[in-house]
C-alpha atoms as a printed R data frame, in Angstrom:
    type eleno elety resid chain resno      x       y      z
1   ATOM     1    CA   UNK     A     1 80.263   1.559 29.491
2   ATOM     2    CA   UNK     A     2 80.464   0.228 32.883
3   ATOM     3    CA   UNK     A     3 82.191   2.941 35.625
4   ATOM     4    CA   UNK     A     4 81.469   4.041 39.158
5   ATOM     5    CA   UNK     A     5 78.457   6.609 40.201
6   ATOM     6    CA   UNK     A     6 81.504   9.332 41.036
7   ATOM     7    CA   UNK     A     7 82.649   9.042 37.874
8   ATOM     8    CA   UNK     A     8 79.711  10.404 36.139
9   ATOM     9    CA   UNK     A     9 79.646  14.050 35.446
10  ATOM    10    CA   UNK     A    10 76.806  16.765 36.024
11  ATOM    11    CA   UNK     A    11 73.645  16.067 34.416
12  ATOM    12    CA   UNK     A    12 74.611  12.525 33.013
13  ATOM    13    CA   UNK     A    13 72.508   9.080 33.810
14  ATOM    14    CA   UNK     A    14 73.474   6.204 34.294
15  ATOM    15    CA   UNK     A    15 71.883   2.431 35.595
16  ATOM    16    CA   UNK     A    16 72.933   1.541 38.567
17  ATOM    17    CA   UNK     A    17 74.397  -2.452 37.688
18  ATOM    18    CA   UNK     A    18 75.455  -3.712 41.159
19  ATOM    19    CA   UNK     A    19 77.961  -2.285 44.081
20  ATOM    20    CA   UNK     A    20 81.834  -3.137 45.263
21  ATOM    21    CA   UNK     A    21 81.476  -3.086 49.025
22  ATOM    22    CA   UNK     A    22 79.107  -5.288 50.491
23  ATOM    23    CA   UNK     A    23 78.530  -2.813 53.609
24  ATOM    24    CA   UNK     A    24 77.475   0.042 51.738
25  ATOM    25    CA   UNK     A    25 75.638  -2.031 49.834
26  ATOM    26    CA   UNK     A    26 73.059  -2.596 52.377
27  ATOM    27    CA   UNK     A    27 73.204   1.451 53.302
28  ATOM    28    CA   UNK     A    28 72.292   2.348 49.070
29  ATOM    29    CA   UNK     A    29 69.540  -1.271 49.820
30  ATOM    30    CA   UNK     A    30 67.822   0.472 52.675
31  ATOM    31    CA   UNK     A    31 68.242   3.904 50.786
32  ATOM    32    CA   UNK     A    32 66.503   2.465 47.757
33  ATOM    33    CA   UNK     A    33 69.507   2.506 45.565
34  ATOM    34    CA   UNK     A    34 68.009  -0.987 43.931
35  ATOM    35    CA   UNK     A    35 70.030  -2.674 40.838
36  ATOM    36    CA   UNK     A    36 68.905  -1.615 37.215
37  ATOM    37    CA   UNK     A    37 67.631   1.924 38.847
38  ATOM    38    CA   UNK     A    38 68.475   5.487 36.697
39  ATOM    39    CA   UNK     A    39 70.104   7.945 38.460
40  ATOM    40    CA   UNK     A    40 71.280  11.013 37.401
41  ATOM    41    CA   UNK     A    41 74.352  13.481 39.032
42  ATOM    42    CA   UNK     A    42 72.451  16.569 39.485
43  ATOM    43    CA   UNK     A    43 74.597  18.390 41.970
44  ATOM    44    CA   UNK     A    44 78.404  18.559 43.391
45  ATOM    45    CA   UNK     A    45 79.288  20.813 45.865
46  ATOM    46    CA   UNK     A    46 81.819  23.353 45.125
47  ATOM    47    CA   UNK     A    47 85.132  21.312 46.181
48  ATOM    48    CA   UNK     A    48 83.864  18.350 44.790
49  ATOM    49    CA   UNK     A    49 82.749  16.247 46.968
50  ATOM    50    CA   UNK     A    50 79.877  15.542 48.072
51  ATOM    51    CA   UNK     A    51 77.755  14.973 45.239
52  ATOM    52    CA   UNK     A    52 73.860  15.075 44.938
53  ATOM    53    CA   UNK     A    53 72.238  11.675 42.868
54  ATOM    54    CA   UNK     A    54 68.198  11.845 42.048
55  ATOM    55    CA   UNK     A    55 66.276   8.795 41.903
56  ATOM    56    CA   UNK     A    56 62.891   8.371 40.635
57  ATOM    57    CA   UNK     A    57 61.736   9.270 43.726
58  ATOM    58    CA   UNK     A    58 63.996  11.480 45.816
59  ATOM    59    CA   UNK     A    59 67.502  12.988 45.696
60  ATOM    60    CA   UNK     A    60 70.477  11.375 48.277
61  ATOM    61    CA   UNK     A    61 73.644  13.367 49.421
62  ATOM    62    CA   UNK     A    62 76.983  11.111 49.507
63  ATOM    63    CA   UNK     A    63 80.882  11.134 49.546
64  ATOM    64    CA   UNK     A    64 82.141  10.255 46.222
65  ATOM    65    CA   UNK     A    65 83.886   7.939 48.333
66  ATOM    66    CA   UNK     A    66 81.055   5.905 49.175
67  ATOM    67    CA   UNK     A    67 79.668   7.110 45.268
68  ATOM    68    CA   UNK     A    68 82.685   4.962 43.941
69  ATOM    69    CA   UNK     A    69 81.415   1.268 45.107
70  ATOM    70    CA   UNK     A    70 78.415   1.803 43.079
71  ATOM    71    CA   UNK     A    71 78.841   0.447 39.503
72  ATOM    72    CA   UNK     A    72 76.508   1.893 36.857
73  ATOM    73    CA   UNK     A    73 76.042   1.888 33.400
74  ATOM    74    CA   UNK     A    74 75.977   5.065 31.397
75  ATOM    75    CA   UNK     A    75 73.215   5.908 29.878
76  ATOM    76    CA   UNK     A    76 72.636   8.511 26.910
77  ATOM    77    CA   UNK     A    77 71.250  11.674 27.637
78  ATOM    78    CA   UNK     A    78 68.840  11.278 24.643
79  ATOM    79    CA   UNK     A    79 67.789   8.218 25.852
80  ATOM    80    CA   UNK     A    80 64.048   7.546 27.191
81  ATOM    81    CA   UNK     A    81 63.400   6.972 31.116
82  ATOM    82    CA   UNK     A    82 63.780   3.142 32.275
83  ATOM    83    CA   UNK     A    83 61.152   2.276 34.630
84  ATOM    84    CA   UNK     A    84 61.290  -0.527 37.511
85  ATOM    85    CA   UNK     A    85 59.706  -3.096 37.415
86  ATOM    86    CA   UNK     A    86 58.622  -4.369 40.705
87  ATOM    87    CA   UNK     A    87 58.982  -8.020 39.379
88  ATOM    88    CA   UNK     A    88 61.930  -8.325 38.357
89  ATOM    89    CA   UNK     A    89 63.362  -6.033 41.051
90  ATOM    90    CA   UNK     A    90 62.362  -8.469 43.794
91  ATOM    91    CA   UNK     A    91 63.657 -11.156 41.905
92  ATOM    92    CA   UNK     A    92 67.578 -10.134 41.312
93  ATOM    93    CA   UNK     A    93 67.796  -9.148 44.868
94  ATOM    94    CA   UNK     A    94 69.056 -12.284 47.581
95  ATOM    95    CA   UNK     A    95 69.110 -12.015 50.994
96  ATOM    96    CA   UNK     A    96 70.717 -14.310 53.117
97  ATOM    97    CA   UNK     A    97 69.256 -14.450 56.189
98  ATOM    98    CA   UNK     A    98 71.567 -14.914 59.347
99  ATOM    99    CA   UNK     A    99 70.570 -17.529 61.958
100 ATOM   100    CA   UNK     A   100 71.357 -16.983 65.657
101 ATOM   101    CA   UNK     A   101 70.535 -20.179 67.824
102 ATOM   102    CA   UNK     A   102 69.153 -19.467 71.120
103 ATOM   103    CA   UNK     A   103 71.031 -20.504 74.160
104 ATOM   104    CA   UNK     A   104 68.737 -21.880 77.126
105 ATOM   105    CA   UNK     A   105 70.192 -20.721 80.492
């Protein structure tokens, strides 16, 4: 069932599938939020927000504001651990390089 990382609840994992704002995108990119990555909601701070994800390698702090452009898939809790692969990582992500002529004074 496809919803949003703040949707999730404590404790439950999800996929992450792809993300709504193309902006924060490149913030979770650079983080190491990568498509088809588990994280799990393993803390939310006592008003609610923010919330605490873990990857497979380290934990990240956001709004759920910025928590809600990330789609995921939920995953069961029974469910084994899904493990990158490199490969196929590298190729589902794009990057479209932008080109800047130079001007000659």
């Amino acid at each position: 069932m496809l919803k949003s990382l703040a949707d999730l609840q404590l404790g439950e994992k999800a996929i992450i599938q792809s993300f709504k704002d193309e902006i924060m995108s490149l913030k979770f990119l650079e983080m190491g939020c990568l498509p088809n990555m588990e994280v799990e909601l393993v803390q939310i701070a006592p008003l609610g927000d923010p919330i605490c994800i873990r990857t497979p390698d380290y934990q990240i702090l956001m709004r759920k504001a910025e928590a809600a452009t990330i789609v995921v898939l939920k995953i069961d809790k029974n469910a084994p651990p899904i493990t990158a692969n490199a490969t196929i990582l590298a190729n589902t992500l794009t990057v479209n390089p932008t080109v800047i002529p130079f001007s000659k004074k």
